[in-house]
C-alpha positions, 0 to 999 in steps of 0.5 A: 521522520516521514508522517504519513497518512497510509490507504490501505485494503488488507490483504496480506502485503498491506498487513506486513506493510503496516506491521512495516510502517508500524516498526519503523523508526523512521515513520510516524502513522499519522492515520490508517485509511481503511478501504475495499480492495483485497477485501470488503472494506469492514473485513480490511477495517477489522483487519488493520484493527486487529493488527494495531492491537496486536502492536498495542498501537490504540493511537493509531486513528482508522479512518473510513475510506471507499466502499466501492469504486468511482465508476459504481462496479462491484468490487472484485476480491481476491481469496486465493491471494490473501485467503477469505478473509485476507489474512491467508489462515488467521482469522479475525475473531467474529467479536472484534470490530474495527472502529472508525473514524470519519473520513473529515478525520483526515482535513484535520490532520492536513490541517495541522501537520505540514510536510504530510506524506501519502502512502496509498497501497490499494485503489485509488478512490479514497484519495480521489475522493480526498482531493475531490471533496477538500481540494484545497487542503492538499497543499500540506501534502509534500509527496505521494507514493502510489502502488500500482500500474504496469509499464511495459510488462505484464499485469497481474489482473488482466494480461496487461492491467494491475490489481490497484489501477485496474480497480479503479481506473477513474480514481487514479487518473483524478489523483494523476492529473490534479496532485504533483510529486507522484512516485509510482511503484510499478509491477516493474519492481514490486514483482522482484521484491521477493521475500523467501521462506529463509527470509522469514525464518530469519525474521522469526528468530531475530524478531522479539516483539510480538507483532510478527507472530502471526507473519510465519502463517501468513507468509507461508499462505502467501507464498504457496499461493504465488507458487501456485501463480507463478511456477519456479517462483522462490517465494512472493512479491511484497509489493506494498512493503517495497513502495513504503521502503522506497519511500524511506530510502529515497536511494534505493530506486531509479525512476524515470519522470513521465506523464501518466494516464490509466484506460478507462474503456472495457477492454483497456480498463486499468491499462498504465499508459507513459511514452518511454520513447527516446525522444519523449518529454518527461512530465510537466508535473512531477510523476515518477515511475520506479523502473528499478531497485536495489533488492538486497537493500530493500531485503536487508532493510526489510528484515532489520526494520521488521526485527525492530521492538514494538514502538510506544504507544502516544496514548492521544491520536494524532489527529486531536 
């Protein structure tokens, strides 16, 4: 089983990723990292609340990321993508509020779980800041997988640059040059990772737990948005959920071993640079970049993961 502590910024592929992640048998949340990203850091704290509660998984701790990025820029959001307040149509009742806990949370848990796995889904700043402020206790942190770059296609922000990397440019490269066994998962793959409106209406049948009731409405939202993106398109990229599914199915995706630096500068900012030149070296330290998948794996590990019933509550958090 793979014990995670995941960062996230719902958003609607980060919520299907939670309710992913939350589903799986093979995962244990271990924390939830709640940051600015596709929302305002309380709204995406809300957010993964309100989900925990929908999947009566009160054990589960969130814990106060980011409000903001290294560099000090306001941070730019995204309605149109993940509606106002990112859950396309649901709404979060204006009397419910997420609860956190203090980020020095996550020095306990790495203290007393060994082997963690680091799932950041949004901007890096969060995990920046976990290494900048206890940098010795990263030892206990077995691999990361990271959504987010661009290698050699186009990004989704600017013409070259993608949403996570974009946002926080300084924090990915302080995660980039002082953590080992990255595994990156690029708009390479994450933009094939296509759920169609069948694939829903085939998880809402064969689905009993109460979780995925919100998925129909918010999954419609997201696809007539990427439509309006994207003409022709079938349906939308889950992004987040395909780097959790990579990391449960190690088999699933190839990828190529090379050093990694994202552009700071204006008009380069959030740029993925890596040499895939025939003769280039691969990386020094291990940062993998996922240059392919196997899409009706993932869809089919998709749809029997999301099907799978609620897990027991633990009734103690984890990090006690």
């Amino acid at each position: 089983m793979k014990k995670i502590i995941l960062f996230a910024d719902p958003g609607i592929d980060d919520s299907i990723a939670i309710m992913y992640a939350l589903l799986n048998p093979k995962i244990q949340i271990l924390a939830i990292v709640s940051s600015y990203g596709n929302v305002a850091k309380e709204q995406a704290t809300n957010n993964v609340a309100y989900l925990l509660k929908l999947a009566g998984r009160s054990d589960v701790p969130v814990i106060g990321g980011a409000n903001a990025p290294l560099d000090g820029e306001i941070p730019e959001f995204y309605p149109e993508i993940h509606g106002p307040d990112g859950l396309g149509p649901i709404q979060v009742p204006k009397t419910f509020k997420g609860e956190l806990t203090n980020f020095s949370e996550l020095y306990t848990l790495l203290r007393n779980h060994k082997d963690i796995t680091i799932v950041d889904l949004g901007r890096n700043t969060s995990l920046a800041s976990l290494f900048l402020l206890g940098n010795l206790l990263t030892e206990n942190i077995s691999e990361i997988f990271m959504m987010g770059g661009a290698f050699l296609v186009p990004g989704n922000v600017t013409p070259y640059a993608e949403a996570n990397f974009y946002g926080d440019p300084v924090a990915t490269n302080v995660v980039l040059s002082n953590l080992n066994n990255i595994f990156i998962i690029p708009l390479n793959v994450t933009n094939k990772a296509i759920i169609t409106p069948d694939h829903v209406k085939k998880i809402m049948k064969e689905s009993s737990n109460g979780l995925v009731n919100i998925m129909d409405d918010i999954m419609s939202y997201y696809i007539s948005a990427y439509k309006k993106l994207v003409p022709g398109i079938k349906g939308a990229p889950l992004h987040d959920v395909l780097t959790l599914s990579l990391m449960v199915n190690p088999l699933m995706g190839k990828y190529a071993q090379r050093e990694v630096e994202v552009l700071t500068s204006s008009e380069g900012r959030g740029i993925s640079v890596a040499d895939f030149r025939e003769n280039s070296k691969p990386a020094e330290r291990e940062i993998h970049i996922c240059l392919e998948f196997d899409y009706p794996m993932f869809i089919e590990d998709l749809i029997s993961v999301i099907c799978n019933p609620l897990k027991t509550d633990t009734s103690k958090r984890l990090f006690l």
